[in-house]
N, C-alpha and C positions, 0 to 999 in steps of 0.2 A: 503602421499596424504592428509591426513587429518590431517596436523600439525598446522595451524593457521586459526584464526577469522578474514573475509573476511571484508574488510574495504568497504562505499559506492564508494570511487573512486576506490579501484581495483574490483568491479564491474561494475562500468561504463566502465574501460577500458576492460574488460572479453566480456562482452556486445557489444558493439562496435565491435570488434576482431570477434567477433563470427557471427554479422548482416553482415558485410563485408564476411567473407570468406564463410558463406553458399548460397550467394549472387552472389559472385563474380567468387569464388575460382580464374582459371588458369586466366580467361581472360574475360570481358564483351561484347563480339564482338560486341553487337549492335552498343555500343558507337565509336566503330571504324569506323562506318560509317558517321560520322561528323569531320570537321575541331576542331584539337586543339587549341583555342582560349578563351579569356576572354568572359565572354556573364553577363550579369542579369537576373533575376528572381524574381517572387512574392509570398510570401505564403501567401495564402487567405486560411481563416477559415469559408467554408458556415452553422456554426449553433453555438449558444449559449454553451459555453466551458470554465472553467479555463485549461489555458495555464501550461503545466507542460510539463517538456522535454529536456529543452532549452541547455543543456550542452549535451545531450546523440544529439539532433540534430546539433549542433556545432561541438562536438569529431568525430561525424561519417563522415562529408563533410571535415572537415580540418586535416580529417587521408588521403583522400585521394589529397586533395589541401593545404598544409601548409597555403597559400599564401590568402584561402578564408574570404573574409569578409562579416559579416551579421548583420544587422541593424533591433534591436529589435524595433518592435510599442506597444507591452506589454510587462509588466513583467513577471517572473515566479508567477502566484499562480493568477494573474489580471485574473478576467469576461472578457471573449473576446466575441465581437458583430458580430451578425452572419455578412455574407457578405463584415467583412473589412481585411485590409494586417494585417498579423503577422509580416513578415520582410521581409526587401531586402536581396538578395542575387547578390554579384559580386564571381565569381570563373571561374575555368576553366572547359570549357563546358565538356570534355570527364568525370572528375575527377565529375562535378553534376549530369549527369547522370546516374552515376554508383551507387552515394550515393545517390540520390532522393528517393526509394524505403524504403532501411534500415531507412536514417533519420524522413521520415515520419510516416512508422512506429510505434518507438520510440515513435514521439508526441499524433498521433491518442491514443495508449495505454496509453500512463501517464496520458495523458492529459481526459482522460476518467476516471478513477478512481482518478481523482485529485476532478475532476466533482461531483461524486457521493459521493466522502467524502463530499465534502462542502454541497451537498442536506442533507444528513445526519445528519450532522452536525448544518445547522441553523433550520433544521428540532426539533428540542429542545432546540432552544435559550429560555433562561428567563425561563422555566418549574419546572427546580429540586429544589426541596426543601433543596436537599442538602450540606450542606452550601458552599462545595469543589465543589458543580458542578457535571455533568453526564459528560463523556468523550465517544466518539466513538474511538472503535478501531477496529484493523484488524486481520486478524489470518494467519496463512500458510498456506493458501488456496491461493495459488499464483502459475501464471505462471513459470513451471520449470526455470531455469537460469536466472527469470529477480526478484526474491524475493527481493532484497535490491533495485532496481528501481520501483518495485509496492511500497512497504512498505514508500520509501520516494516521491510518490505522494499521498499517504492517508497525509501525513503529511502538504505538498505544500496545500491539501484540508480541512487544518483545523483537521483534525483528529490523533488522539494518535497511536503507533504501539503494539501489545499483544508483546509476544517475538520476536525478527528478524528471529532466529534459536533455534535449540536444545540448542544449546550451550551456548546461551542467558538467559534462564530461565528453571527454572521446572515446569511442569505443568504436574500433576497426573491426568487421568482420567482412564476411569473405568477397562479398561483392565490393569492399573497399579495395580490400587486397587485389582482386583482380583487376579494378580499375586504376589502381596506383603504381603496381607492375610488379608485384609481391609481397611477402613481409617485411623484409628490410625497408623497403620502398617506403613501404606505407607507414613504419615506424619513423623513419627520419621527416617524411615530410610531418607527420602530428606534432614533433618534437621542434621541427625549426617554426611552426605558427608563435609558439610564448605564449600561448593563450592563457597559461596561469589554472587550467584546469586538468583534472587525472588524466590519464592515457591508458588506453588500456585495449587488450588486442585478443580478438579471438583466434587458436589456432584449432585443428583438426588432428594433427596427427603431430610424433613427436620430431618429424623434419621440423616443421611449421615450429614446435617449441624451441628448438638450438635456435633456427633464424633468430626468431622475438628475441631470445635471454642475448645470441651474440649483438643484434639492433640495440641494445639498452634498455629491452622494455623491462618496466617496473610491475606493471599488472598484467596479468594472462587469462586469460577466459580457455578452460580446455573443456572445447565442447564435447559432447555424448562418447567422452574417454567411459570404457571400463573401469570396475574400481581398482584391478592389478594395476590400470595401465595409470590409475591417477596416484596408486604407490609410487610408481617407478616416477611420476612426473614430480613427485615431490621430493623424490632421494635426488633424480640428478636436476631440481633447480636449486638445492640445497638454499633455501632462501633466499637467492637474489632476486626475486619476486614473489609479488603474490600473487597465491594459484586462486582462481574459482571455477568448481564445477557449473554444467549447467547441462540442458536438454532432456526434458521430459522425464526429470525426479518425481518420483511418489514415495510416500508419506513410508513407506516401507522399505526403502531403500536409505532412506536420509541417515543411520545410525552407521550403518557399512563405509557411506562416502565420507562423511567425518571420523571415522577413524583410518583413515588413509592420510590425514593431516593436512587437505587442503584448508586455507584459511576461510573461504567463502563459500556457499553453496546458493548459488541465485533458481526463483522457481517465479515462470508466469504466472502458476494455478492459485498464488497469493491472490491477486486479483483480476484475472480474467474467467476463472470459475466460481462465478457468483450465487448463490443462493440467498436468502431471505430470514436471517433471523424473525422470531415470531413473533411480533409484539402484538399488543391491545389495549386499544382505547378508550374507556367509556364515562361519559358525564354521567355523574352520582345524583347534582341538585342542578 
């Protein structure tokens, strides 16, 4: 079951597969109550949104109409204005009704967390002192089965991804460290696996930092530091790693902690506080 490392397009098609058949299953009666025929459609966006989606809303309608065509008016990752068309759509009327729900779906969510990365995001333009820049990232705090389509709309939003999965990176915290028998511990054992993948360690306090930096660690996670105390973490790791913030950031804090000069700034609320961009559907002929 667990033999390979899930690519983003065999998630897009998993994805898809899954909106359809929990949606769908045997048969969508409603749609049987309409003539099978060609018709158009308009997808109107009523509020201010980067557009992210556009292949998971394209795979979902032309799994069930090969033959559908859809006419972008943005791009993926474009500021869309409240009140105008996203695209036309020609297909087949039974085959758009069935996928209207899942496809929208899809956009509403990406396209919401595509949103919030880019707040985030220009939320700290020009600020870091650091000569590499502050980066936003995300964490596994994602919607079950849709993690590699969240992870690649922080990206559509301007924003960096922490690991994808497990299988991605290491990342020690503290229930590690406890079962490993400290930080030292737990840095040598990640480091003699060869695993070929990041390492990276959460500490608490700045004991917990000297450990990690004298262990070799190369990346640090200094969780729900102050922003004095994430000065002082980045005057005395003088760069022999890299720092990222993390624990319970809001959108009003983000400006303060990058100018402290950590390099990264990681936030759940990318993708585990989800709402709904607002789109609209409607056949014209």
């Amino acid at each position: 079951m667990f033999d390979y490392n899930e690519t983003l397009e065999q998630a897009r098609q998993r994805n898809i597969a899954d909106a359809l058949m929990e949606d769908i299953g045997k048969c969508d009666w409603t749609a049987q109550l309409v003539p099978s025929k060609p018709v158009h459609a308009q997808l109107i966006v009523r509020q201010e949104a980067v557009l992210c989606g556009v292949d998971w809303f394209e795979g979902t309608l032309k799994k069930l109409d090969p033959a559908a065509k859809v006419t972008w008016y943005y791009l993926e990752g474009d500021l869309m204005k409240p009140d105008t068309k996203v695209c036309d759509i020609e297909a087949n009327s039974r085959a758009l009704l069935s996928a209207e729900r899942p496809c929208i779906n899809f956009l509403q969510t990406l396209s919401w967390t595509a949103s919030i990365a880019r707040q985030y995001v220009d939320a700290i333009a020009g600020v870091s002192p650091n000569p590499k820049g502050c980066a936003v990232l995300d964490t596994r705090k994602t919607i079950p089965g849709l993690r590699q389509a969240q992870k690649y709309a922080v990206r559509v939003g301007g924003g960096q991804n922490q690991r994808l999965a497990l299988w991605h990176g290491i990342l020690i915290k503290e229930n590690h460290i406890a079962a490993a028998g400290g930080v030292a511990a737990a840095v040598k054992a990640a480091q003699a696996l060869n695993s070929g993948v990041d390492i990276q360690i959460e500490v608490e306090n700045f004991t917990e930092l000297k450990e990690a930096l004298d262990a070799g660690a190369q990346s640090i996670l200094i969780d729900n530091f102050t922003t004095e105390q994430m000065k002082e973490a980045v005057t005395f790791t003088n760069g022999r790693a890299l720092l990222e913030a993390s624990g319970g950031i809001d959108l009003d804090q983000m400006r303060a902690i990058a100018a402290t000069g950590v390099d990264r700034i990681s936030l759940g609320k990318l993708t585990k506080d989800i709402k709904a961009v607002d789109f609209s559907l409607r056949i014209s002929t």
